[in-house]
C-alpha positions, 0 to 999 in steps of 0.5 A: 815275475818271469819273463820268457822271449822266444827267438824266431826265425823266417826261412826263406826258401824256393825250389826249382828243378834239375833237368837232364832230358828234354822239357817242352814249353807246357811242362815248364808252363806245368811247373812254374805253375806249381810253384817252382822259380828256377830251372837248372837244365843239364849242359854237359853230359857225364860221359864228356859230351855236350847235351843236345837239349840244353838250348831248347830246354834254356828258350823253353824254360825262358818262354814258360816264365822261369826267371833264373835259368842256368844250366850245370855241366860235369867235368870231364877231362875225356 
């Protein structure tokens, strides 16, 4: 008799996004609604200065729902 086991795995995952511009409440609302959990708003420019948007972007994301807000910054030693 043969006998065959199979091996499954569950992949567990969640998408979010990555903002470098500014985001009002009703398109964080928007996204939430499509599934995404997360929202990484930029916090640090590239070129060594800090973003303007990133507070507003941080309270707009919070008051839409999102649960996990960070925010991602580029080192810059200008």
């Amino acid at each position: 008799m043969l006998s065959l086991s199979f091996l499954v795995s569950t992949v567990y995952g969640t998408t979010g996004i990555d903002i470098s511009a500014a985001v009002s409440q009703s398109t964080f609302s928007c996204l939430k609604g499509l599934g995404h959990s997360f929202a990484i708003p930029r916090g640090w420019c590239s070129y060594g200065g800090f973003d303007s948007n990133v507070l507003n972007n941080i309270k707009n994301a919070r008051a839409a729902g999102f649960s996990y807000v960070d925010t991602y910054m580029f080192p810059c030693r200008g």
